[in-house]
KOLDOPA-970836 format. One record per residue: residue number from 1; residue in three letters; x, y, z of N, C-alpha, C in turn. Coordinates in pm, 1 decimal, always signed. Example, Ala and Ser with C-alpha at 12.3 -4.5 7.8 and 13.67 -1.06 7.14 Angstrom:
BEGIN
[1, 'ala', [+1319.0, -569.0, +780.0], [+1230.0, -450.0, +780.0], [+1320.0, -330.0, +780.0]] [2, 'ser', [+1285.0, -225.0, +708.0], [+1367.0, -106.0, +714.0], [+1290.0, +3.0, +787.0]] 
% end
This chain:
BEGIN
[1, 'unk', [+86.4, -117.1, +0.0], [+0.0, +0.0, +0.0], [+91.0, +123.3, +0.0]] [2, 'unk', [+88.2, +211.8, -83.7], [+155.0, +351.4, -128.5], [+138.2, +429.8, -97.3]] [3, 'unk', [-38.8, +424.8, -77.1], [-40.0, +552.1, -42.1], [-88.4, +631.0, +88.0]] [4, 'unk', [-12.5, +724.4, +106.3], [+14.1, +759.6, +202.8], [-60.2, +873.9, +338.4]] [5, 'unk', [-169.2, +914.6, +245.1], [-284.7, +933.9, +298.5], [-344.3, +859.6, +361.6]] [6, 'unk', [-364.7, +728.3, +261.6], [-458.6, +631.3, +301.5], [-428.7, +569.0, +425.3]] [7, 'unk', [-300.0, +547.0, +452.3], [-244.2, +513.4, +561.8], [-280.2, +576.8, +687.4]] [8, 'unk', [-254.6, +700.5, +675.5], [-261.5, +789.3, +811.6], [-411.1, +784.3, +829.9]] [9, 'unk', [-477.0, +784.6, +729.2], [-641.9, +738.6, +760.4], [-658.9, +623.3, +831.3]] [10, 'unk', [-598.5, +535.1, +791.3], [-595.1, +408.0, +844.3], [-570.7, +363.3, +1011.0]] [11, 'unk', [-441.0, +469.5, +967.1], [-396.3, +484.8, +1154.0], [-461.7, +594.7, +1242.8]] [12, 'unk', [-489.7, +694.6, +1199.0], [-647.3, +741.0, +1268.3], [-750.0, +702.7, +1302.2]] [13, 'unk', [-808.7, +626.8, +1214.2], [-909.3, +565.0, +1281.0], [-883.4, +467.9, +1368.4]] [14, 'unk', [-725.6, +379.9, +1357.7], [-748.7, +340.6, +1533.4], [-715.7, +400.4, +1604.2]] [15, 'unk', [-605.7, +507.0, +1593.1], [-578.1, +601.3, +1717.7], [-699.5, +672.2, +1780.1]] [16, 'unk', [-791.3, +704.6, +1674.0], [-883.8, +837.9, +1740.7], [-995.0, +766.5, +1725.9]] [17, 'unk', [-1036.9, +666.2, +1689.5], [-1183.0, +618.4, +1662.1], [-1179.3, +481.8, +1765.9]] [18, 'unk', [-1106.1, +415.2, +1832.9], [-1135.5, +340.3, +1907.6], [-1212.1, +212.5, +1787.1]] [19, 'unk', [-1158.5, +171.5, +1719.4], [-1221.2, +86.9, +1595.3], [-1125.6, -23.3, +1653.5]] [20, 'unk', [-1195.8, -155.0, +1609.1], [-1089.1, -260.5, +1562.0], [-1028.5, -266.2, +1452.6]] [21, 'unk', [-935.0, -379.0, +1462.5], [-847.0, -364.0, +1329.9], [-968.7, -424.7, +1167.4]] [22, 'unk', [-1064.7, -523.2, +1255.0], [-1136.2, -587.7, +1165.4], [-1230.4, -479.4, +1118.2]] [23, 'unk', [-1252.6, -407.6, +1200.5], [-1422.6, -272.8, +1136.3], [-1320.1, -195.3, +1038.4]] [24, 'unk', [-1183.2, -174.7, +1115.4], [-1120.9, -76.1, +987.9], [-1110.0, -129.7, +864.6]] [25, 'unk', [-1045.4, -251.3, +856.9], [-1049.5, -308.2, +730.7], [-1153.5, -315.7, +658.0]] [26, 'unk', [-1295.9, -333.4, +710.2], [-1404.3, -325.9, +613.1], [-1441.0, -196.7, +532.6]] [27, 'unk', [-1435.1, -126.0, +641.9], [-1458.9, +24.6, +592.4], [-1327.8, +50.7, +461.9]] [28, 'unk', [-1201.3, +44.9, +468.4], [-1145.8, +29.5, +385.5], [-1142.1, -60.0, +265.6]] [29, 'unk', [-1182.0, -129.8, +325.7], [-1202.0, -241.2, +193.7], [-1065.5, -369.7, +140.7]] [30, 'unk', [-994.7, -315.2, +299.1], [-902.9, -442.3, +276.3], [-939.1, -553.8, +307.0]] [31, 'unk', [-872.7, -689.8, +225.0], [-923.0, -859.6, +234.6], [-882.8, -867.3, +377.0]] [32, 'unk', [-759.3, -820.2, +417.4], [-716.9, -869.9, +538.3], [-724.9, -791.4, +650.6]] [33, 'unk', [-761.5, -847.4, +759.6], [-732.2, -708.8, +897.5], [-594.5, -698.5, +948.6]] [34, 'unk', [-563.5, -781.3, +928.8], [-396.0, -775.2, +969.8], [-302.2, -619.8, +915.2]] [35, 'unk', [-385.9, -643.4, +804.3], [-280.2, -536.6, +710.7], [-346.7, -424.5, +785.8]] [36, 'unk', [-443.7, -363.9, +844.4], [-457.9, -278.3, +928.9], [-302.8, -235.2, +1054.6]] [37, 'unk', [-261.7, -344.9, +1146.4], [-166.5, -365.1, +1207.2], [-57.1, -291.2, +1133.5]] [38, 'unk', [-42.0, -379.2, +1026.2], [+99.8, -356.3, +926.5], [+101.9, -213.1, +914.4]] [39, 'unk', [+18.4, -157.6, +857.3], [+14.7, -12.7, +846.6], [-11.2, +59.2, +993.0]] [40, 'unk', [-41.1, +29.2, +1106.0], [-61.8, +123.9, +1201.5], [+82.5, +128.5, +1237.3]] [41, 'unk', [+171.2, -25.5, +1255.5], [+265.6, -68.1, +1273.4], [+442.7, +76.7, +1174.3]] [42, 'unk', [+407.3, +77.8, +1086.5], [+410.3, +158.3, +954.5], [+490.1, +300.6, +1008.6]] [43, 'unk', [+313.6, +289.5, +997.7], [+338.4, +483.1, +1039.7], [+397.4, +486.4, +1203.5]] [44, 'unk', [+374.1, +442.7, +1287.3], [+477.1, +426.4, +1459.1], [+613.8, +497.6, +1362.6]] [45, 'unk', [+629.2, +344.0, +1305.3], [+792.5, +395.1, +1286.9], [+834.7, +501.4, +1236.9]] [46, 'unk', [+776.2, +519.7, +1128.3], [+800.4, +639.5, +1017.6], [+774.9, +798.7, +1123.9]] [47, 'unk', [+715.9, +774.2, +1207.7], [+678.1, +931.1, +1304.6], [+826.8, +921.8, +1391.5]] [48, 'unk', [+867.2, +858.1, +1413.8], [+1020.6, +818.6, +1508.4], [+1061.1, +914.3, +1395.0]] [49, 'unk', [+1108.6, +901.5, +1309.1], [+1230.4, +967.9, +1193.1], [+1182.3, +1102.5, +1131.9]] [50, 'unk', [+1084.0, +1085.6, +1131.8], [+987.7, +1154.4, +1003.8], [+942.7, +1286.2, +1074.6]] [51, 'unk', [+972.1, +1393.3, +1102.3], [+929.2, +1514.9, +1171.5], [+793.6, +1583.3, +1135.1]] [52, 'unk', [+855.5, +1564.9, +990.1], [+721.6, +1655.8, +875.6], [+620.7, +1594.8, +889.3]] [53, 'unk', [+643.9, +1456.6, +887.0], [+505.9, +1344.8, +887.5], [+468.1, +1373.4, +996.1]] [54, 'unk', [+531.0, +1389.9, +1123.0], [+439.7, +1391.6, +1242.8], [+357.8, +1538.0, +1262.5]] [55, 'unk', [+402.0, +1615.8, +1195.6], [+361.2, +1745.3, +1195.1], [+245.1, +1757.0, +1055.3]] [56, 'unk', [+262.0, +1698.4, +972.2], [+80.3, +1679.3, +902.9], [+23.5, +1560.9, +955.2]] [57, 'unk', [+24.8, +1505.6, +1047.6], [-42.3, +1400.2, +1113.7], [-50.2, +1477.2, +1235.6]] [58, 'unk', [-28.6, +1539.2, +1258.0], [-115.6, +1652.1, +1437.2], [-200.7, +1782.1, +1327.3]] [59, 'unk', [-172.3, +1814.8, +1219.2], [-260.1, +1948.4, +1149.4], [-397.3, +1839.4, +1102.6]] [60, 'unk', [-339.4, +1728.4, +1089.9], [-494.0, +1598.9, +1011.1], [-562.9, +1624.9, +1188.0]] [61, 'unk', [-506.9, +1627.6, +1265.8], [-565.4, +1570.2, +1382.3], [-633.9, +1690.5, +1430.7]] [62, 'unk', [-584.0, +1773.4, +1439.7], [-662.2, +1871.8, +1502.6], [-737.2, +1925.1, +1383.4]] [63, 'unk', [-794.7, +1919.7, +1246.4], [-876.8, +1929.9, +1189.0], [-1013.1, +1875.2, +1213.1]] [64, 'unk', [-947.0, +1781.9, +1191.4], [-1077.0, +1621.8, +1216.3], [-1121.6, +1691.0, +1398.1]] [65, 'unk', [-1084.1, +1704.5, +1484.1], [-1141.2, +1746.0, +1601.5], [-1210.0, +1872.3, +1603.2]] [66, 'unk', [-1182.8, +1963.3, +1507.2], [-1228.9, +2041.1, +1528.1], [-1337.3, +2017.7, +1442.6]] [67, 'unk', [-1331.6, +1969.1, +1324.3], [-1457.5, +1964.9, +1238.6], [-1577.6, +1830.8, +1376.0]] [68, 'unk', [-1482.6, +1737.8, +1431.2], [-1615.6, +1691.1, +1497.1], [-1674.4, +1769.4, +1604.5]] [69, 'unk', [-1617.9, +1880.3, +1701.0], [-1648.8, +1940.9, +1749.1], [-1794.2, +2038.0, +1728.5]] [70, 'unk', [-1745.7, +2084.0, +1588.5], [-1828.0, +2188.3, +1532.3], [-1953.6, +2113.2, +1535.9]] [71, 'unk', [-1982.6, +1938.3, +1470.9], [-2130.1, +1884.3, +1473.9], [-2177.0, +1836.4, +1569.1]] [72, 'unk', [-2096.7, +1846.8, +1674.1], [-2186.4, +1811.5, +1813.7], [-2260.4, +1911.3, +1825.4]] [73, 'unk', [-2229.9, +2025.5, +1855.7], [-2298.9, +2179.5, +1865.4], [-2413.1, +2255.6, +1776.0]] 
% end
């Protein structure tokens, strides 16, 4: 899997959605749930090295909170 959006989607929804690995995979549409892991597994590492990545993965995050914020209200 390449791409790299899709990923951090991937790993959002278990970080912030409290999902299993199996509900994520459906919603995505992967055969396997494992590969959920692989990729949450993924991005861990890549945020160790990766500065920039961790810094559009906190601007994804505090978007998404604020946009859910806004529809509770």
């Amino acid at each position: 899997m390449k791409n790299e959006a899709r990923k951090l989607a991937i790993f959002l929804a278990y970080e912030e959605c409290d999902m299993k690995y199996k509900e994520i995979a459906e919603r995505f549409n992967l055969r396997n749930y494992g590969k959920v892991g692989w990729v949450c597994s993924g991005i861990r590492e890549m945020l160790q090295v990766d500065k920039d990545l961790m810094n559009r993965l906190e601007k994804i995050r505090g978007i998404v909170k604020r946009a859910t914020c806004q529809q509770r209200t």
